[in-house]
C-alpha positions as protocol buffer text, in pm:
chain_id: "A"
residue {
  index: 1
  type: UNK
  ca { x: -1364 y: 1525 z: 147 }
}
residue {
  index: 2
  type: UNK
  ca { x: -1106 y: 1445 z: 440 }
}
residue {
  index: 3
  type: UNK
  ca { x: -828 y: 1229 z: 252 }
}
residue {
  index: 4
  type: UNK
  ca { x: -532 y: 1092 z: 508 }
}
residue {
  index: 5
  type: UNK
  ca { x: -255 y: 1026 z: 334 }
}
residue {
  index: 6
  type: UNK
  ca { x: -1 y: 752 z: 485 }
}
residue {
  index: 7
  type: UNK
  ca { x: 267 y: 524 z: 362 }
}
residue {
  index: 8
  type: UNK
  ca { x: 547 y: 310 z: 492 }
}
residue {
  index: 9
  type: UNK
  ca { x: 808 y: 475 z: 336 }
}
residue {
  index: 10
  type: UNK
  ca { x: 775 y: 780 z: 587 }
}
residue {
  index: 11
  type: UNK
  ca { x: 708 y: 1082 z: 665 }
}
residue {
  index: 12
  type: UNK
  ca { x: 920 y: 1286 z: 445 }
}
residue {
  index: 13
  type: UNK
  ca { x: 871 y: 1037 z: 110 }
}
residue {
  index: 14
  type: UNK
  ca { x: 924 y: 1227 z: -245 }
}
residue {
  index: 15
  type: UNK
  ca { x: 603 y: 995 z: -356 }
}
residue {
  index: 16
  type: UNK
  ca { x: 375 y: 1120 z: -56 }
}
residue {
  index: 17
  type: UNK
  ca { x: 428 y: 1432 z: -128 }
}
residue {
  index: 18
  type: UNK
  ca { x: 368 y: 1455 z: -447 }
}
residue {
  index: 19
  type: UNK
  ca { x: 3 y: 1280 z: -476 }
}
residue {
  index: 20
  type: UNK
  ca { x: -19 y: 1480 z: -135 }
}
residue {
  index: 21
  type: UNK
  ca { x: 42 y: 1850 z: -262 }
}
residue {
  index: 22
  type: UNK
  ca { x: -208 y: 1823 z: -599 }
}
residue {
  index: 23
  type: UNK
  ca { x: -518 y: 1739 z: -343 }
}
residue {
  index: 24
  type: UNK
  ca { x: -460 y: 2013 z: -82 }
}
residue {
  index: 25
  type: UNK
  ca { x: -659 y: 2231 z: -232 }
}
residue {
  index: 26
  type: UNK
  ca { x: -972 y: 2079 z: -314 }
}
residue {
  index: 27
  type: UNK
  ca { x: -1010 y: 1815 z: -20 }
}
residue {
  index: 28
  type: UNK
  ca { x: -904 y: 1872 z: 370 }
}
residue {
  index: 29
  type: UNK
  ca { x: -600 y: 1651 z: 414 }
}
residue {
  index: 30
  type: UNK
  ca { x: -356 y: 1518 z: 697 }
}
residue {
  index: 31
  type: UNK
  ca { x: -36 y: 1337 z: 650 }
}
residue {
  index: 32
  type: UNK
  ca { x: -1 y: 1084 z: 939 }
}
residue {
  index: 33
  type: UNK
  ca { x: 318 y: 809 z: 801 }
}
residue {
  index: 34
  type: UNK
  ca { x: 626 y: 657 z: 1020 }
}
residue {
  index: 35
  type: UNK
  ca { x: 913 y: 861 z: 1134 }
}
residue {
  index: 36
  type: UNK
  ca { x: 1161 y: 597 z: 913 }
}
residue {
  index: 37
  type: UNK
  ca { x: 1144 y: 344 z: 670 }
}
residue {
  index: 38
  type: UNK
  ca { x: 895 y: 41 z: 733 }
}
residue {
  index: 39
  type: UNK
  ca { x: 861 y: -126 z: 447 }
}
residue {
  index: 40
  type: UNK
  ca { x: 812 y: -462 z: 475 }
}
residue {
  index: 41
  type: UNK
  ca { x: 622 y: -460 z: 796 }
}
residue {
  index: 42
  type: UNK
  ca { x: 309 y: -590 z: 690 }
}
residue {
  index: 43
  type: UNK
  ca { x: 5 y: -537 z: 894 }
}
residue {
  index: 44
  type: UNK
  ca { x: 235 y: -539 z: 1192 }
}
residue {
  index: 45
  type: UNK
  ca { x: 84 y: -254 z: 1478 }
}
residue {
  index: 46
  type: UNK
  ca { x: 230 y: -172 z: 1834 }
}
residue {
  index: 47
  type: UNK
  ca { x: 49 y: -329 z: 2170 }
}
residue {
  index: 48
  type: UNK
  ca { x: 71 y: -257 z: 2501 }
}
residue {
  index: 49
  type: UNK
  ca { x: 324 y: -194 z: 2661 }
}
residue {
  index: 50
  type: UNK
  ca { x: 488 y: -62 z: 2372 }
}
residue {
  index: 51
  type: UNK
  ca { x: 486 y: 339 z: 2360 }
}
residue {
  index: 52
  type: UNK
  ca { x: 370 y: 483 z: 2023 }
}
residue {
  index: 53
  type: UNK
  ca { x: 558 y: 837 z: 1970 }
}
residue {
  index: 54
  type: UNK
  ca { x: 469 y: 1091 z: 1728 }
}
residue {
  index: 55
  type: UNK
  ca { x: 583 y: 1454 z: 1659 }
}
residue {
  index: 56
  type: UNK
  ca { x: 463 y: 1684 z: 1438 }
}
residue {
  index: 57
  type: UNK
  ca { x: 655 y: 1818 z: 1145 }
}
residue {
  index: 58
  type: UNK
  ca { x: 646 y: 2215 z: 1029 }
}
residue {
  index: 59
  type: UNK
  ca { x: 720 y: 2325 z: 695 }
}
residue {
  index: 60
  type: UNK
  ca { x: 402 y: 2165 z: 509 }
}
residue {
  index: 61
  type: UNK
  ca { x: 84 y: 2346 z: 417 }
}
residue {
  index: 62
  type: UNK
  ca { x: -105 y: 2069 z: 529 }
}
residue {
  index: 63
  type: UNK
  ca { x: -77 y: 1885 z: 893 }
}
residue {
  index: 64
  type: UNK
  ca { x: 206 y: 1645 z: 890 }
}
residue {
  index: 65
  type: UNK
  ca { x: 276 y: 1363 z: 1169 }
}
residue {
  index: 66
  type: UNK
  ca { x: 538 y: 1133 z: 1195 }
}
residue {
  index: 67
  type: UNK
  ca { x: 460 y: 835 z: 1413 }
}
residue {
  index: 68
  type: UNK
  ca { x: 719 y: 561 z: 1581 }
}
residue {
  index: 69
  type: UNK
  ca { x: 519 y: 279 z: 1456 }
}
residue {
  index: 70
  type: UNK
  ca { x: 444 y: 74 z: 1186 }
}
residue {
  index: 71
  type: UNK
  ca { x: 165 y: 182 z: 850 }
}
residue {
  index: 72
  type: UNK
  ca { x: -80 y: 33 z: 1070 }
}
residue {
  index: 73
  type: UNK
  ca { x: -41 y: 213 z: 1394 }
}
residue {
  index: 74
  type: UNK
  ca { x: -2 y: 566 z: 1110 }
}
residue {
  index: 75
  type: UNK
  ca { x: -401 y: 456 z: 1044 }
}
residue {
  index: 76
  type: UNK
  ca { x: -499 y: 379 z: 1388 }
}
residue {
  index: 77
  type: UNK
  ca { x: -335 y: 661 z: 1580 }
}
residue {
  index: 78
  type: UNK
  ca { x: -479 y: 895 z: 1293 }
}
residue {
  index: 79
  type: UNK
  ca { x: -821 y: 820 z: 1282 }
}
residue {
  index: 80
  type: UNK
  ca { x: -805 y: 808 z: 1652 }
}
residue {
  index: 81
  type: UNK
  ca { x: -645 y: 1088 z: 1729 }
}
residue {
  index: 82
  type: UNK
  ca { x: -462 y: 1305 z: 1481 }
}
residue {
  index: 83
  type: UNK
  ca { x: -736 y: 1312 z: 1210 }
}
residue {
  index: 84
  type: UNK
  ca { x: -1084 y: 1133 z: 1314 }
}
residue {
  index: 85
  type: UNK
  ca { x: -1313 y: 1038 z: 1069 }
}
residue {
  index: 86
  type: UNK
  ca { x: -1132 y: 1015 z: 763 }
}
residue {
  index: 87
  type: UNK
  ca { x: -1326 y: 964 z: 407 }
}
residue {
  index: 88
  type: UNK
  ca { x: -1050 y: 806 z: 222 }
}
residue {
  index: 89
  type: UNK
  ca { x: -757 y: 676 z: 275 }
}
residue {
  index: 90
  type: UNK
  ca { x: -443 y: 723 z: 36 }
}
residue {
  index: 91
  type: UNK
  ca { x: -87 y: 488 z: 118 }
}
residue {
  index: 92
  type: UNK
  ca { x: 185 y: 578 z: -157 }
}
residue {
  index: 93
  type: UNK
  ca { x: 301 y: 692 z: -321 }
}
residue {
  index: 94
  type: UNK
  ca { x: 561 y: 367 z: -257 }
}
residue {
  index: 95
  type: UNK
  ca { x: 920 y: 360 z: -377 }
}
residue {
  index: 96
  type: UNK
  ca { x: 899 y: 42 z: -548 }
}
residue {
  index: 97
  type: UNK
  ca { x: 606 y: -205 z: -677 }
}
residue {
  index: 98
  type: UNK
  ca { x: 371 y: -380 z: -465 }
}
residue {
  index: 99
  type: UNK
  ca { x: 244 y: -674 z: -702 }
}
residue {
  index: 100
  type: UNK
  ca { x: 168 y: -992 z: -708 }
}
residue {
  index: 101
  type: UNK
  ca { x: 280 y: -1161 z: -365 }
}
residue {
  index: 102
  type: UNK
  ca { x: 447 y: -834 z: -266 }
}
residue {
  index: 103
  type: UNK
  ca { x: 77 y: -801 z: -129 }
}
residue {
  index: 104
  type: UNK
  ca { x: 145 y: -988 z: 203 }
}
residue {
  index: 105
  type: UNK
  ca { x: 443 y: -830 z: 324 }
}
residue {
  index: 106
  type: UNK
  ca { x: 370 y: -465 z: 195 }
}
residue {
  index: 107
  type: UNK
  ca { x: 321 y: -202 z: 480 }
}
residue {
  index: 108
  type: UNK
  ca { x: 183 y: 22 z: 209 }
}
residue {
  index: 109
  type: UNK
  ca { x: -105 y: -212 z: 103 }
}
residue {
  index: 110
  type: UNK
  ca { x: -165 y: -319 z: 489 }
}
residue {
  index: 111
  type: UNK
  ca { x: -263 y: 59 z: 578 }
}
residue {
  index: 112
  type: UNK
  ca { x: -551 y: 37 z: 271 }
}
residue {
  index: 113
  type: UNK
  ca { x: -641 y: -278 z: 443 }
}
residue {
  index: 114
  type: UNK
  ca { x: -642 y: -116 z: 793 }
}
residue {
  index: 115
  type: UNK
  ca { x: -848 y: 128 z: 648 }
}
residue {
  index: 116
  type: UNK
  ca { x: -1118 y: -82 z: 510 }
}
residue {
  index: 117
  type: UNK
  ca { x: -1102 y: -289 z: 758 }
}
residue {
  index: 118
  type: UNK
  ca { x: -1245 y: 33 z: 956 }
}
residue {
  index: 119
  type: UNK
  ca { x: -1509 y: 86 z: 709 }
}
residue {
  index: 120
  type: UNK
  ca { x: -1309 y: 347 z: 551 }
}
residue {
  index: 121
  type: UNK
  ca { x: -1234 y: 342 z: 140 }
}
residue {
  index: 122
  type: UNK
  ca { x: -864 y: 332 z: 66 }
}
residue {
  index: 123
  type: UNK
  ca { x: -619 y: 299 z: -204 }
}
residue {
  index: 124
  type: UNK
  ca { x: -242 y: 168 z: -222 }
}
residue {
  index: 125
  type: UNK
  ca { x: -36 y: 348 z: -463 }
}
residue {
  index: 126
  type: UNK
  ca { x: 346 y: 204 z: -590 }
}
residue {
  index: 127
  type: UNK
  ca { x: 569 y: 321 z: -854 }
}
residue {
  index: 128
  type: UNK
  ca { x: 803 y: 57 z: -1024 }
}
residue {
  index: 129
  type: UNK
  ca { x: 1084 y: 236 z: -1058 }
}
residue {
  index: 130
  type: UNK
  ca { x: 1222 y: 260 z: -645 }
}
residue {
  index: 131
  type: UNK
  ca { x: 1446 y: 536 z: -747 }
}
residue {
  index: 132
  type: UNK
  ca { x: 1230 y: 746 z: -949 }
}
residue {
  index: 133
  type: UNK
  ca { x: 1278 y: 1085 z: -911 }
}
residue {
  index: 134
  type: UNK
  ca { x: 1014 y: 1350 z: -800 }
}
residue {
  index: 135
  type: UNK
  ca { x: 906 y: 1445 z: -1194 }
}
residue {
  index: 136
  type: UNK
  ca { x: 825 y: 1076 z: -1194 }
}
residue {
  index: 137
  type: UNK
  ca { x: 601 y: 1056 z: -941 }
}
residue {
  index: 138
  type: UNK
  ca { x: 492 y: 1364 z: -993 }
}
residue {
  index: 139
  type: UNK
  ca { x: 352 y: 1204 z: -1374 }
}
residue {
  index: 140
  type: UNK
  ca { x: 185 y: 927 z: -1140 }
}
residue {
  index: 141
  type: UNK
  ca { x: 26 y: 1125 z: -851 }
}
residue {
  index: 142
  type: UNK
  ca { x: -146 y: 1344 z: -1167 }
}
residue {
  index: 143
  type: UNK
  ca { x: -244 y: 1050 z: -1348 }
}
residue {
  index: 144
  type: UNK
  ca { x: -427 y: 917 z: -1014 }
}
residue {
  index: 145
  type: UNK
  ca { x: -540 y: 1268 z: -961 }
}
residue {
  index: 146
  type: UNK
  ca { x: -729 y: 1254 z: -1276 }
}
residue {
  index: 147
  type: UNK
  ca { x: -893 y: 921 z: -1212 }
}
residue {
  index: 148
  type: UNK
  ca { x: -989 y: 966 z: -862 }
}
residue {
  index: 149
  type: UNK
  ca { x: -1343 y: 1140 z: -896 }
}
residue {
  index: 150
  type: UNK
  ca { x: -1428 y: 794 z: -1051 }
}
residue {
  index: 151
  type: UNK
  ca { x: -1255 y: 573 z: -823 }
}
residue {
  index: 152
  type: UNK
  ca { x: -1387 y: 744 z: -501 }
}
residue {
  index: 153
  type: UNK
  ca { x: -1741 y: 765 z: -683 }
}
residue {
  index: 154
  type: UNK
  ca { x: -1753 y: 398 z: -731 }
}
residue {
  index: 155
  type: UNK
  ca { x: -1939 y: 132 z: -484 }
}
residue {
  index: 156
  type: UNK
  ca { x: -1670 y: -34 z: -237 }
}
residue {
  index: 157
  type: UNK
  ca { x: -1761 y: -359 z: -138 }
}
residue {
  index: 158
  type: UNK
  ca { x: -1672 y: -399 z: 227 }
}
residue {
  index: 159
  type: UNK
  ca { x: -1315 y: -443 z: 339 }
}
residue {
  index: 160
  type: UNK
  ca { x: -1248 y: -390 z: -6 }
}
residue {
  index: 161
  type: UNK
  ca { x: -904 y: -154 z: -122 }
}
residue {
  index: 162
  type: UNK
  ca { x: -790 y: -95 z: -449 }
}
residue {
  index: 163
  type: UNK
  ca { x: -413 y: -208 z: -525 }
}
residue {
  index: 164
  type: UNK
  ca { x: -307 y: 27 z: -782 }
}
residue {
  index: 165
  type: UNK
  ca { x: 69 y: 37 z: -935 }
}
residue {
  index: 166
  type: UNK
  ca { x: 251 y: 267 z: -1162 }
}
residue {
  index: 167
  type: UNK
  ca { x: 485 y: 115 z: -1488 }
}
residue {
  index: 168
  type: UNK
  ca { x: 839 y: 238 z: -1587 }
}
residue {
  index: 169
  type: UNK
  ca { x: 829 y: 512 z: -1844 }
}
residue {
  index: 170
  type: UNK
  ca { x: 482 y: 675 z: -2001 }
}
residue {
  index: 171
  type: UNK
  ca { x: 190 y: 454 z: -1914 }
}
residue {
  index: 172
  type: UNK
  ca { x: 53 y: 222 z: -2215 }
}
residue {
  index: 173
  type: UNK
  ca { x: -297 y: 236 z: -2063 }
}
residue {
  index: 174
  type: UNK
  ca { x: -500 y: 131 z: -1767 }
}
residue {
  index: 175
  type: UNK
  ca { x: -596 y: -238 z: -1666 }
}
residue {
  index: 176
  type: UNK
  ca { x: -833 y: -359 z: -1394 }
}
residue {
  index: 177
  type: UNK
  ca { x: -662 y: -723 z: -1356 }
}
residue {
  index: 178
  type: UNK
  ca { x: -640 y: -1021 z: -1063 }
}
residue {
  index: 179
  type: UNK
  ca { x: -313 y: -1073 z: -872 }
}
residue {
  index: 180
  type: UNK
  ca { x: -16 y: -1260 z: -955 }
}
residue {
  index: 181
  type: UNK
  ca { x: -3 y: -1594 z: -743 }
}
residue {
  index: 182
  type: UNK
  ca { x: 290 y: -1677 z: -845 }
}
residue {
  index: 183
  type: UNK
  ca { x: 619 y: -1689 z: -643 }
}
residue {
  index: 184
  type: UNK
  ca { x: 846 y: -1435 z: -847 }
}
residue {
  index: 185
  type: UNK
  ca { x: 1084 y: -1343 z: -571 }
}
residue {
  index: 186
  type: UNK
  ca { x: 1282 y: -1632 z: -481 }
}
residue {
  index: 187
  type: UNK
  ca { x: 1421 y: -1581 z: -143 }
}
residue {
  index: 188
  type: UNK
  ca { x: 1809 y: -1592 z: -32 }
}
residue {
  index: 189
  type: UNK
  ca { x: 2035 y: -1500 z: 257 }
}
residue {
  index: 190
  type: UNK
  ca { x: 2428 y: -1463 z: 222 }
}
residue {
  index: 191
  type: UNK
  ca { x: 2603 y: -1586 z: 545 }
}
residue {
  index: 192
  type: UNK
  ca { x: 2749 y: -1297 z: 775 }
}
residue {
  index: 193
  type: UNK
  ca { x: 3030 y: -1316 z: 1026 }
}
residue {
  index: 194
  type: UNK
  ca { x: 2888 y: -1346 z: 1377 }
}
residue {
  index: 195
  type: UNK
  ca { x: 2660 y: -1575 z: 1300 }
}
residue {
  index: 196
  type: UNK
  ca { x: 2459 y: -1352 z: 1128 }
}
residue {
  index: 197
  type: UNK
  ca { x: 2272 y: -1374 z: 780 }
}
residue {
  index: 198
  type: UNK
  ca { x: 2192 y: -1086 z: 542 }
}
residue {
  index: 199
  type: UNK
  ca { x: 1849 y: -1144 z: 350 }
}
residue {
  index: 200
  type: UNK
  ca { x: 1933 y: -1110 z: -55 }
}
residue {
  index: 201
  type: UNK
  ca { x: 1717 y: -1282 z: -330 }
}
residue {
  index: 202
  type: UNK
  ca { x: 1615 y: -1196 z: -719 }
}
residue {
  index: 203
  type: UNK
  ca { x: 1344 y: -1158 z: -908 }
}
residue {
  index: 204
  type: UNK
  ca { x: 1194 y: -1473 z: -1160 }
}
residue {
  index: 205
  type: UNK
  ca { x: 966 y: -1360 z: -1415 }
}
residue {
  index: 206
  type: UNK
  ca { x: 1045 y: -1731 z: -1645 }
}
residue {
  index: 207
  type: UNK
  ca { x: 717 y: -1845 z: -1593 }
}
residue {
  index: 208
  type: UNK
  ca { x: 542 y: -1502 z: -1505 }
}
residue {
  index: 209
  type: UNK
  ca { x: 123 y: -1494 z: -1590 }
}
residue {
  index: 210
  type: UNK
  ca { x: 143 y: -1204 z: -1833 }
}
residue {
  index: 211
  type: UNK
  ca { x: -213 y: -1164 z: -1748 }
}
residue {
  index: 212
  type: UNK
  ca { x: -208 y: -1059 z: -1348 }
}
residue {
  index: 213
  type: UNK
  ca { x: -101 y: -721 z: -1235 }
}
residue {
  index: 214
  type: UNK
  ca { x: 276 y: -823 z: -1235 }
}
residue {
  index: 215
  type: UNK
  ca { x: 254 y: -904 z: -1589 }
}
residue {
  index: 216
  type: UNK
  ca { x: 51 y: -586 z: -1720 }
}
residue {
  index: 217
  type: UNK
  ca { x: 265 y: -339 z: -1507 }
}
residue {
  index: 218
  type: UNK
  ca { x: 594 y: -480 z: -1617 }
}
residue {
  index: 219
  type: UNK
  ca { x: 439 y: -444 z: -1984 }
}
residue {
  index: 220
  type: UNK
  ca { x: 393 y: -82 z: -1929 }
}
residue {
  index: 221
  type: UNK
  ca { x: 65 y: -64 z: -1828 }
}
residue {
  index: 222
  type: UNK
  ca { x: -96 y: 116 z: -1474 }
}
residue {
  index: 223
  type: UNK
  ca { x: -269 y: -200 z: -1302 }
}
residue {
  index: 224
  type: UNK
  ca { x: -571 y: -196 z: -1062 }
}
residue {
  index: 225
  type: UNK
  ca { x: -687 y: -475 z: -836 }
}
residue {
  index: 226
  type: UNK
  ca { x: -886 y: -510 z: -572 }
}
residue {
  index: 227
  type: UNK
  ca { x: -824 y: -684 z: -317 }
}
residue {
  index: 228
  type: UNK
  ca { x: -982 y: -757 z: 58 }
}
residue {
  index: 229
  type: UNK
  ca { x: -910 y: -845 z: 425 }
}
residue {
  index: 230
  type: UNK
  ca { x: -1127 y: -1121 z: 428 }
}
residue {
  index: 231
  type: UNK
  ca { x: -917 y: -1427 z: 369 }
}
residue {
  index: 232
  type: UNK
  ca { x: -1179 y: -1730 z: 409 }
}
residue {
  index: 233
  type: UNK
  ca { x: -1108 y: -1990 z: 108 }
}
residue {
  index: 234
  type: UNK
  ca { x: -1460 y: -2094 z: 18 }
}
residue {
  index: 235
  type: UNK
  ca { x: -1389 y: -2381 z: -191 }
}
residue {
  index: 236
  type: UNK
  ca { x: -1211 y: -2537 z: 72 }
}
residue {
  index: 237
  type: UNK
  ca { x: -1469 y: -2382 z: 290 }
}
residue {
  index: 238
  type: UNK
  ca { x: -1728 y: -2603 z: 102 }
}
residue {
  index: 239
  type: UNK
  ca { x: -1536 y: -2915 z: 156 }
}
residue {
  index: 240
  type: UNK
  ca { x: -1474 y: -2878 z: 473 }
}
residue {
  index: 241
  type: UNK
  ca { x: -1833 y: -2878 z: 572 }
}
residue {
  index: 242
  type: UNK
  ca { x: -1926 y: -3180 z: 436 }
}
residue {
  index: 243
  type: UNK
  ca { x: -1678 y: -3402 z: 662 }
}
residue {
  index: 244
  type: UNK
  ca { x: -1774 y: -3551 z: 944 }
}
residue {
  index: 245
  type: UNK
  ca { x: -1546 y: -3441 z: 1178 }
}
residue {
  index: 246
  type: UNK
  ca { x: -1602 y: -3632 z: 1509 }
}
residue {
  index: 247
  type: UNK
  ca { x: -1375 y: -3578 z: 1838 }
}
């Protein structure tokens, strides 16, 4: 199988690596991620006239490119250049979780989506812990390593990824569970000289659905959920059909 591997962390990322180096062996495999941290960036990509630069990176037993641009652009440019035709898609490992409505602003998750969104099957992977260190994700690129035969055997529904995160400590278990809707980071910015503001905020988990993926994975448990590019709302869909809407 030809896996790309990609994240937003870059390049050089302990987690990348390590779900990376266990599936050299048995699979052809590319590396294509930024050249620095983009996290946060979203499904951002570059446009004309922008310039998208890449180099390539020696020391690696498998091709590694690092690309000036955003998760996105690491998909694009690969499959159209660096490493066509790509079976499978793996972005992660991420420093840090990607649950609940970390979903929309993740660059990690929006390379899955880029890849689905291409007709190609993808999976996010994020570890809690942001400063694990490489034993730990080691433990979580072998526990995904172990489970992928049956993920990558199983049906994809179109533009359908699989969101799948990593707990603190020694896994209780697996759960295949829906997304946390609620808003658990509540935003702030601390005023700067110059006019200038630094972004801050905290984490709320007072009212936090023990029953999403935010609430299983900070109970220890490895969460999966799928999750899809197509964002039509079909209940309001429904409704909105049956107006009369006249000009």
């Amino acid at each position: 199988m030809r896996i790309l591997f990609t994240n937003d962390d870059g390049y050089d990322s302990q987690g990348l690596h390590a779900v990376a180096d266990l599936f050299k062996n048995d699979h052809e495999i590319a590396v294509v991620a930024p050249d620095m941290q983009k996290s946060g960036f979203s499904h951002s990509l570059s446009l004309k006239p922008n310039v998208v630069t890449y180099r390539k990176i020696a020391g690696y037993p498998y091709d590694v490119y690092a690309v000036g641009g955003t998760p996105v652009d690491c998909v694009k440019t690969a499959r159209n250049v660096f490493f066509p035709k790509p079976d499978f898609v793996i972005s992660g490992i991420n420093n840090g979780g990607n649950l609940g409505s970390d979903i929309m602003y993740s660059g990690t998750v929006s390379a899955a989506l880029d890849a689905v969104h291409s007709g190609i099957r993808a999976v996010a992977l994020s570890f809690l812990n942001a400063n694990a260190a490489q034993s730990e994700f080691k433990r979580c690129a072998e526990i995904f390593k172990r489970i992928f035969d049956k993920i990558s055997a199983l049906d994809f529904p179109p533009h359908t990824a699989l969101n799948i995160n990593f707990p603190v400590g020694v896994p209780k278990g697996i759960v295949s569970t829906g997304m946390n809707t609620q808003e658990t980071f509540i935003d702030g910015y601390d005023e700067y000289k110059n006019g200038e503001l630094i972004p801050s905020g905290h984490r709320d988990y007072a009212v936090l659905d023990k029953e999403t993926d935010e609430g299983y994975c900070l109970d220890g448990y490895i969460t999966i959920t799928p999750i899809t590019t197509n964002q039509t709302e079909y209940t309001m869909l429904e409704k909105l059909s049956k107006e009369n809407f006249e000009l």
